[in-house]
Every structure is written in C-alpha cells, then in structure tokens.
C-alpha positions in Angstrom: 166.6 83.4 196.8 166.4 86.4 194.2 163.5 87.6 192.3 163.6 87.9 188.7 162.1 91.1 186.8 160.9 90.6 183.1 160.6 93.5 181.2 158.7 93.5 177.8 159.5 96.5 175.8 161.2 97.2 172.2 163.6 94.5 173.5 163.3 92.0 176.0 165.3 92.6 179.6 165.8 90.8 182.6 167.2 92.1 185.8 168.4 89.7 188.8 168.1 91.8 192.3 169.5 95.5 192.1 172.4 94.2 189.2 172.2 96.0 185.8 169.5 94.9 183.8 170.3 92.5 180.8 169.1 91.8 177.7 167.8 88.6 176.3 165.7 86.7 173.8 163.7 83.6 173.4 165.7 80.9 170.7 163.5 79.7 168.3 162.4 76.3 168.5 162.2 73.6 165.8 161.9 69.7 165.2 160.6 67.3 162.6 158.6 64.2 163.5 160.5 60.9 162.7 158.2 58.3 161.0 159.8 55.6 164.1 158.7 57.9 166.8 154.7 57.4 165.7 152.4 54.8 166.8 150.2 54.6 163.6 152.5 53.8 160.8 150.7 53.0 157.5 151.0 54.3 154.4 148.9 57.2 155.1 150.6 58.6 158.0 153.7 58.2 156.0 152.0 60.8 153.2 151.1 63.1 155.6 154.8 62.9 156.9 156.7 63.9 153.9 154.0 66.5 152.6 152.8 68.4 155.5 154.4 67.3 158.8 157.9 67.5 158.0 156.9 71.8 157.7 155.8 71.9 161.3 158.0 72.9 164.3 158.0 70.8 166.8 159.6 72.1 171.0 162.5 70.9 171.5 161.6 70.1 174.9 159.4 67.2 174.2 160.2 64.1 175.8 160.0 61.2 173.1 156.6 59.9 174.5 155.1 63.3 174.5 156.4 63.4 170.4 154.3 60.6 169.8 151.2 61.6 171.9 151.9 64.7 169.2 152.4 62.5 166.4 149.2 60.5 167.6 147.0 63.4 167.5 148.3 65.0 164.3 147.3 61.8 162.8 143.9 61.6 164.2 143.1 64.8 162.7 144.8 64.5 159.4 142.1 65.4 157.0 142.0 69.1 158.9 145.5 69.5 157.1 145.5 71.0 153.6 147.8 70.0 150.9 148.7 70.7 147.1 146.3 68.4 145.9 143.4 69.5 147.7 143.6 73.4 148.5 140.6 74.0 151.1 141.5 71.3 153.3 138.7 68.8 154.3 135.5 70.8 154.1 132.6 69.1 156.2 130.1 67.7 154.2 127.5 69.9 152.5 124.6 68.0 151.6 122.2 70.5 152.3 118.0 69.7 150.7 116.3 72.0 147.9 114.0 74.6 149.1 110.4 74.1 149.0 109.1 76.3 145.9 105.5 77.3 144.5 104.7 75.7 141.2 105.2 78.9 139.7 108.8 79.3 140.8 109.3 75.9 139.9 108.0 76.3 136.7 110.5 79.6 136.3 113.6 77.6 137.5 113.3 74.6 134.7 113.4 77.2 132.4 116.6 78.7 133.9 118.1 75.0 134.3 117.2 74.2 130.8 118.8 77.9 129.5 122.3 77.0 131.2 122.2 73.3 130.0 122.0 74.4 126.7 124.9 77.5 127.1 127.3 74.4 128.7 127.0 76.2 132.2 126.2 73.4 134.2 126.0 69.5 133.7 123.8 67.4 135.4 125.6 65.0 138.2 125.3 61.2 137.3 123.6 58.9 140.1 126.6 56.6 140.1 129.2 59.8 140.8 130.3 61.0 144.2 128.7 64.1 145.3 130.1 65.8 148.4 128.2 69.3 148.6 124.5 70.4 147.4 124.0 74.2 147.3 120.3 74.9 147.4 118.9 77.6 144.4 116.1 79.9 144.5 114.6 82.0 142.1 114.7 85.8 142.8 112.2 87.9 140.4 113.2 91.7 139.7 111.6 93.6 137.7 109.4 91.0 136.5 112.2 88.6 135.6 113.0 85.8 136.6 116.9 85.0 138.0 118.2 81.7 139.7 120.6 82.4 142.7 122.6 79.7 144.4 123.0 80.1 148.1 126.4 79.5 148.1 126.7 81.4 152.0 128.3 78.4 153.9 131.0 78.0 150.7 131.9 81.3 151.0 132.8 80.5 155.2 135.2 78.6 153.6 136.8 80.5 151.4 140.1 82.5 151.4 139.5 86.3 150.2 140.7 87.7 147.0 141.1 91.1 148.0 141.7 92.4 144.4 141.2 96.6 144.0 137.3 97.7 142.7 137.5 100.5 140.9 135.4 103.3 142.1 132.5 104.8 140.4 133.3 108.4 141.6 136.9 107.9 139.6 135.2 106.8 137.1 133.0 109.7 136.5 135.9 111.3 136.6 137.6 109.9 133.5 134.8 110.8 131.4 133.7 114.3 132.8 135.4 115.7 129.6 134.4 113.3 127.6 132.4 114.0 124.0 130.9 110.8 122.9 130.0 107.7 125.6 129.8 104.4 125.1 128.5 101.2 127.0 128.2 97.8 126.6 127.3 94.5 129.0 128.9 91.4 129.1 126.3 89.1 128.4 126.2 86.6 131.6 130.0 88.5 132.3 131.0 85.3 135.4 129.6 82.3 133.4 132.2 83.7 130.8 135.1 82.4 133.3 135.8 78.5 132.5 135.8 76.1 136.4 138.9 74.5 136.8 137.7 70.5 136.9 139.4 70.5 140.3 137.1 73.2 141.6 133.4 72.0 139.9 132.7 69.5 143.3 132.7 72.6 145.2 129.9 74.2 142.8 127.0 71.2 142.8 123.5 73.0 143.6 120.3 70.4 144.0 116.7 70.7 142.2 113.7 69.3 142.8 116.0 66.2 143.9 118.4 66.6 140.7 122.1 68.0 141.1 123.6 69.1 138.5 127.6 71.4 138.6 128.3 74.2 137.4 131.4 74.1 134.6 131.4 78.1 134.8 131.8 80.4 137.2 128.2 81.0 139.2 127.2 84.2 140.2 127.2 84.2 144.6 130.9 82.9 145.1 132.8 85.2 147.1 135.4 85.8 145.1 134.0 86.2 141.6 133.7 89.8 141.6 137.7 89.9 141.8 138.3 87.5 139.3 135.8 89.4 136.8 137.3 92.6 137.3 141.1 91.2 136.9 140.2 89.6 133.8 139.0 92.7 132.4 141.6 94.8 133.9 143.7 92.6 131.6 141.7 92.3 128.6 141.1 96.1 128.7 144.1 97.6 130.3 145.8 99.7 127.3 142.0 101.8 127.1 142.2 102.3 131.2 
C-alpha cells in the first residue's frame, strides 16, 4: 500500500511514496439533463428544461437514477429558479396588514394618498386583480410636515444592489470653492420623476386602511433608487460636471 500526499499551493501536486512530486488538476465537469431521463414530464418541466436547466452542469459521475433523483428535485423546486421573464425569481408572498394609525395620522395620509392620485403616482388596485405583495405606509412628520414612507425593508432583502458611484460632498465643495456666483435648485419630488416599468409595479403595491393601491413611479425607500436618481442626472447634467 502507498500513501498519497496532496499538496494545495499555487498549483496542485501529488506525490506517491518518496517519488518526485507531480502535478495535477481537477477536469471540469459538465452534463445537461435529458427531458427522457425525468420522471415528471409535463409541459412545465419541459419549460424549465430549455430555459434554465439546460445552463446547469451536471457530474459526470451520476449514475442515470441518481440524474433523475436530480432532475426530480430540480423540478420540485422550480419556482426558486429565475428566468427572463421574471427577474427576482419567486419571491414569497408579501401580504403584510396596514399599521394601526391615530386619526390624526390617518387624517394626514388621505391627504398624501389623494396628492399622489392626482400627480399619477400611484393607482388604486381593482378588487378583481391579483395582488401578490402589500407594503405597509406610515406617516413620518419633520418639521411639522407631514411625509408618507413605505416600509419597503423585506423588498429590499430581495433585491440585487446597484452599486452606482455617489458623489461626495467634500468634492463637491471643492468645485465651487472658487466659485463667484452659486446656484441651487430641487427636483420637485426628484424619484417619483422616474417612470415603473409595468413589469416592476406588482412589486410596489402598499395597503391603506384596507385599500391597496401601486405605485406607477418610483417610491422613495427602494434600495436602489438613490443609484438610479443619481445616473439619470449624471446623464442629464454631465457636460456642466
């Protein structure tokens, strides 16, 4: 019997006994799932075939009924899968209840609802239409104003990062240290300003006082709406940067 030495460094080695080390690597394996291999076949599984499962790699070692044991699973667990059409996958369902408010706040967050009805920024949901996830809103009050605020926190679990560059402020002050004359202005409401895609409004549905109504611009809370914002005006205003 001889003993085999692995050794993981830069490169992988292997040395049988006292005989001269050699080198060696693993071969990459790779196998598609055929359709006649897989108990379940249905239209479905076929779908899920052609558009995500024909991308996997599969051992090579598998024996045929350990394939479809695989293929089984896979199957079982198909809605975990993203694809084209739907880009986050199968989210869980977020039906989550409004929060308990004083009449006051109430009161305050018609007037908000009312305000973004009017501007087009949301729609109110139909009862006979399908209605996945419910954000719950509250109503924050700075400086005695009044501002609704989505809770959009488990969305934002879900989402992929757009780690776009921020500009800093201390550049900033930079640019205009020499400056003679400055000049600011505010874009009014600057995310509602940035059209949702029709695909992407299901994701956006926020529940009052037992009403749900979806946002057809982009809500202030989402994670990635501070990237998008600043792109947009990266691009708008990139000749005065």
């Amino acid at each position: 019997m001889y003993g085999i030495d692995l050794h993981n460094n830069k490169d992988r080695y292997f040395n049988i006994g006292d005989n001269k080390r050699q080198k060696f690597a693993f071969l990459p394996f790779k196998r598609q799932i055929t359709v006649s291999k897989v108990a379940p076949v249905s239209l479905e599984f076929e779908i899920l075939q052609f558009e995500q499962l024909n991308e996997a790699e599969i051992s090579l070692h598998l024996t045929d009924s350990q394939e479809t044991e695989l293929s089984a699973v896979l199957y079982e667990h198909r809605e975990a899968f993203a694809s084209d059409k739907e880009p986050l996958g199968k989210l869980l369902v977020m039906r989550r209840p409004a929060y308990p408010e004083s009449p006051k706040s109430r009161a305050a967050l018609e007037l908000h609802i009312k305000e973004l009805l009017d501007l087009g920024v949301i729609r109110k949901v139909g009862h006979n239409e399908e209605v996945e996830i419910t954000i719950p809103v509250i109503v924050a009050r700075n400086n005695g104003k009044y501002r609704m605020v989505g809770d959009f926190r488990a969305l934002n679990t879900y989402t992929v990062p757009d780690r776009y560059p921020i500009p800093k402020i201390q550049i900033f002050f930079i640019q205009i240290s020499q400056a003679v004359y400055i000049t600011t202005m505010d874009a009014l409401k600057g995310f509602h300003q940035n059209v949702v895609t029709p695909r992407a409004r299901k994701y956006l549905g926020i529940i009052v006082h037992y009403r749900v109504y979806e946002y057809l611009r982009i809500p202030f809370g989402i994670k990635n709406t501070p990237s998008h914002f600043q792109r947009m005006m990266n691009e708008i205003f990139l000749e005065e940067l």
